[in-house]
C-alpha positions, 0 to 999 in steps of 0.5 A: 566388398568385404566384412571389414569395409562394410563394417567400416561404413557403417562405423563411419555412417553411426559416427557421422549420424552420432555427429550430426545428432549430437549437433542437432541437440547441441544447436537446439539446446543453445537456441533455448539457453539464448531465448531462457535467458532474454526471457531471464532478462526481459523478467528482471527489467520487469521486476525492477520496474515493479520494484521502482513503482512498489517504491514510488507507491510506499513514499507515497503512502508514507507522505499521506500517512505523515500528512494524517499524522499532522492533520490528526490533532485537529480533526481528531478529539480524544474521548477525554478532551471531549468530556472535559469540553462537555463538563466545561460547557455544562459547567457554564449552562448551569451558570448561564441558568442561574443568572437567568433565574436571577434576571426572572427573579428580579423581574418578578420582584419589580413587577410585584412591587408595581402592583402594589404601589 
């Protein structure tokens, strides 16, 4: 064999080794790409499903917030409606008060004047 055909095979055989290399890579690139993007897919059926469910939980939160804000003006008192049915209510224990000290007063007087007749 002479120089030329030894260079020749060894041209082939970097050729065929750079081939096979190259396709190597090619086919484990490929395969990556394939299992990144079920994984890219698998990740938005997921994020979807938690958008749905972030969804769900704010109408839900939305419904017991408007169910709050119903039910607020008759759980709820405001600092001056309370003060207004306390003057209210004082105002009508000290009526109470004096028509009770009326009451004692005549008692008082029926009694004072059975004693002395």
């Amino acid at each position: 064999m002479d120089v030329t055909q030894i260079t020749a095979i060894i041209g082939a055989s970097a050729s065929l080794l750079c081939t096979l290399v190259v396709g190597a890579l090619t086919y484990f690139i490929k395969k990556t790409l394939v299992s990144l993007e079920e994984a890219d897919k698998r990740n938005a059926a997921d994020i979807r499903e938690e958008e749905r469910k972030r969804e769900q939980d704010i109408k839900d939160l939305s419904g017991q917030l408007n169910d709050l804000k119903s039910d607020m003006p008759l759980v709820y008192t405001l600092r001056e409606d309370f003060i207004r049915s306390m003057n209210s209510v004082d105002h009508n224990m000290s009526e109470l008060g004096q028509k009770l000290d009326r009451v004692l007063n005549l008692i008082s007087s029926q009694q004072a004047g059975r004693k002395e007749g």
